[in-house]
Backbone bond lengths (Angstrom), bond angles and torsions (degrees), N, CA, C in turn:
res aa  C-N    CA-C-N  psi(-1)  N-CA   C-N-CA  omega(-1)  CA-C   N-CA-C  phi
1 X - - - 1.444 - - 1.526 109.79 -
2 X 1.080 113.71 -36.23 1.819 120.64 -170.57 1.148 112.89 -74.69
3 X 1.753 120.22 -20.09 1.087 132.36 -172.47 1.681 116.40 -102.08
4 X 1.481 105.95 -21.30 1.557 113.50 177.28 1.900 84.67 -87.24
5 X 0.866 127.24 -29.89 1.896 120.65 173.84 1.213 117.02 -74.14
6 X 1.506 118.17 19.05 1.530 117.71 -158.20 1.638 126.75 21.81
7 X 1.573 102.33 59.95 1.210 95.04 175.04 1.088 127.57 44.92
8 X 1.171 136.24 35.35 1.599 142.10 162.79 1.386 94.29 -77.19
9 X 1.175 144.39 -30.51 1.291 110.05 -139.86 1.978 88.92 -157.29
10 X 1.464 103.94 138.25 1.503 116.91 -173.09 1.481 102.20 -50.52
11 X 1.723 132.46 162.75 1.120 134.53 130.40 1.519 131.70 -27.92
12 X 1.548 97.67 -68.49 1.944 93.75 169.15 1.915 125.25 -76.67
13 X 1.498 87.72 7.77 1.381 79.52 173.24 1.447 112.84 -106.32
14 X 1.386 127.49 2.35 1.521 150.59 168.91 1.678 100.69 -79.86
15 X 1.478 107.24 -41.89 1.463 108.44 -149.04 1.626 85.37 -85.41
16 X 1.320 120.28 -40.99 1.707 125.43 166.21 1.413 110.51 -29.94
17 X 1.397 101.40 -61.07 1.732 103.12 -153.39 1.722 93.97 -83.58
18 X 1.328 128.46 -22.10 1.468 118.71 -171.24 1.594 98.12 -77.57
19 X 1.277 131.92 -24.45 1.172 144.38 166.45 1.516 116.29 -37.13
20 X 1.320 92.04 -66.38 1.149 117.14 -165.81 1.698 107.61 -70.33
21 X 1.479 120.78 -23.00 1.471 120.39 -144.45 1.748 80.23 -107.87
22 X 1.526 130.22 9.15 1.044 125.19 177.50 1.711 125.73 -72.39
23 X 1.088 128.13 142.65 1.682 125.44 -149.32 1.505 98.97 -110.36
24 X 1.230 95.55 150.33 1.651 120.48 166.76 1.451 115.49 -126.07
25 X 1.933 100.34 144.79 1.162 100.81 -145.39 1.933 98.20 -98.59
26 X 0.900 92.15 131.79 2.030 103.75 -169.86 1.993 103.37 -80.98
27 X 1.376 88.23 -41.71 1.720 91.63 -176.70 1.449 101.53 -130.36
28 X 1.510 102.62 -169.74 1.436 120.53 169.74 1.417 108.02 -63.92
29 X 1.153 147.12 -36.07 1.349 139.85 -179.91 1.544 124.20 -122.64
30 X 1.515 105.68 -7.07 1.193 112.95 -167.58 1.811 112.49 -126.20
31 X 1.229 92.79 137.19 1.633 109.34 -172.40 1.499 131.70 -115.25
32 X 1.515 132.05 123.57 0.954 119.04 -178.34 1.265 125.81 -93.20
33 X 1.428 128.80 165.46 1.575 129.91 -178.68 1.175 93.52 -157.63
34 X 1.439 98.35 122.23 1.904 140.21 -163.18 1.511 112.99 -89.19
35 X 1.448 102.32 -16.50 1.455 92.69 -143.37 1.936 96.24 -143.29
36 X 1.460 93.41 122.07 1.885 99.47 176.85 1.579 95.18 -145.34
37 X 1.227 114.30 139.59 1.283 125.80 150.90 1.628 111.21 -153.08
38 X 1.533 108.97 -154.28 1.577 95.24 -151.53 1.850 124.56 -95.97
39 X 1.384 84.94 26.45 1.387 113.10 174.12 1.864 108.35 -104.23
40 X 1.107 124.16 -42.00 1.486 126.80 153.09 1.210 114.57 -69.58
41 X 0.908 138.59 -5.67 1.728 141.97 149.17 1.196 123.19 -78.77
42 X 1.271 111.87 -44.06 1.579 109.29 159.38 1.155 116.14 -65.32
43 X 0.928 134.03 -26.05 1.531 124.80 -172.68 1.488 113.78 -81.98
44 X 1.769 110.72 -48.50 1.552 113.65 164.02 1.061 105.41 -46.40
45 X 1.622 134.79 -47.27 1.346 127.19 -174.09 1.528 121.95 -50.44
46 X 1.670 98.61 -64.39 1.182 100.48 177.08 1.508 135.17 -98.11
47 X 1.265 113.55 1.36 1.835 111.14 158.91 1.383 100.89 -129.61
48 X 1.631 110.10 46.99 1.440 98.00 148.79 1.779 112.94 37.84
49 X 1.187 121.54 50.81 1.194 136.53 163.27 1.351 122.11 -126.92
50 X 1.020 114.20 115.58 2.061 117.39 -159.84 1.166 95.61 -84.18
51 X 1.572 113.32 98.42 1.874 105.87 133.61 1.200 122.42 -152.28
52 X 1.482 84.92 80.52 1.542 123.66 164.50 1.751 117.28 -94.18
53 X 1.336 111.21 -27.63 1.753 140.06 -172.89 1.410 93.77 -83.85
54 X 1.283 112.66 111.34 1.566 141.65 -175.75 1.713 109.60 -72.27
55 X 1.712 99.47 -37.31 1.868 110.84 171.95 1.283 108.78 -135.86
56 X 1.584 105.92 116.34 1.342 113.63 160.49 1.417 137.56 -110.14
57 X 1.110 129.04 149.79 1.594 111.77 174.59 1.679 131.75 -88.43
58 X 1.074 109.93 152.60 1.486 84.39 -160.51 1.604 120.76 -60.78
59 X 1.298 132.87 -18.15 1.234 144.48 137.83 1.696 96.04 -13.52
60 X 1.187 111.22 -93.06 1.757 111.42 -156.10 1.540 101.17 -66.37
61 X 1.606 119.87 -4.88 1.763 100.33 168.35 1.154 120.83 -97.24
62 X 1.738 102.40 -1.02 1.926 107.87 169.31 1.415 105.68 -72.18
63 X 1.983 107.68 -46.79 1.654 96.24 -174.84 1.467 114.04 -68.57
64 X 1.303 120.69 -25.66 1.457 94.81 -168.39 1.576 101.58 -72.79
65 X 1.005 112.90 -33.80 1.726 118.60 175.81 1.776 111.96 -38.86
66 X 1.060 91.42 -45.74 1.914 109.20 -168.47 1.661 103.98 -80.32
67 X 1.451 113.64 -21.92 1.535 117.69 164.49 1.125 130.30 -94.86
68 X 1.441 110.31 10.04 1.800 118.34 170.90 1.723 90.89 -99.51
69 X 1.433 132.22 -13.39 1.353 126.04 -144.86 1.741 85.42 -100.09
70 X 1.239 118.41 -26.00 1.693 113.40 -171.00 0.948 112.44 -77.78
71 X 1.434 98.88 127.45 1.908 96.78 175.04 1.727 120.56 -58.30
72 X 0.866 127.71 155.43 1.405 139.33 174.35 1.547 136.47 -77.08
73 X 1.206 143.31 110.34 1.288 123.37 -135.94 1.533 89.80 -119.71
């Protein structure tokens, strides 16, 4: 991961903010996420993985889940 971020940014300080960018669930289907800074921006940036979206449903947190799992061509 530190290395698709070009190394800007430490291991535990990725593993901090992914921590942190973890969601709680508000309803039956719907989830919040509290937390962005410029380590979740890099990452939407650069693997095209959205979490920038403050409420998701659990639907769109399986796909983004299922789009970190594809290999890369």
């Amino acid at each position: 991961m530190a290395q698709c971020l070009g190394n800007k940014y430490s291991i535990p300080r990725i593993v901090e903010s992914l921590n942190k960018a973890s969601g709680n669930r508000l309803e039956e289907n719907w989830y919040v996420f509290d937390h962005a800074d410029e380590i979740t921006e890099a990452i939407t940036a650069e693997l095209g993985v959205d979490l920038s979206r403050k409420y998701l449903r659990l639907g769109d947190i399986k796909k983004n889940l299922g789009a970190t799992k594809k290999p890369s061509i």
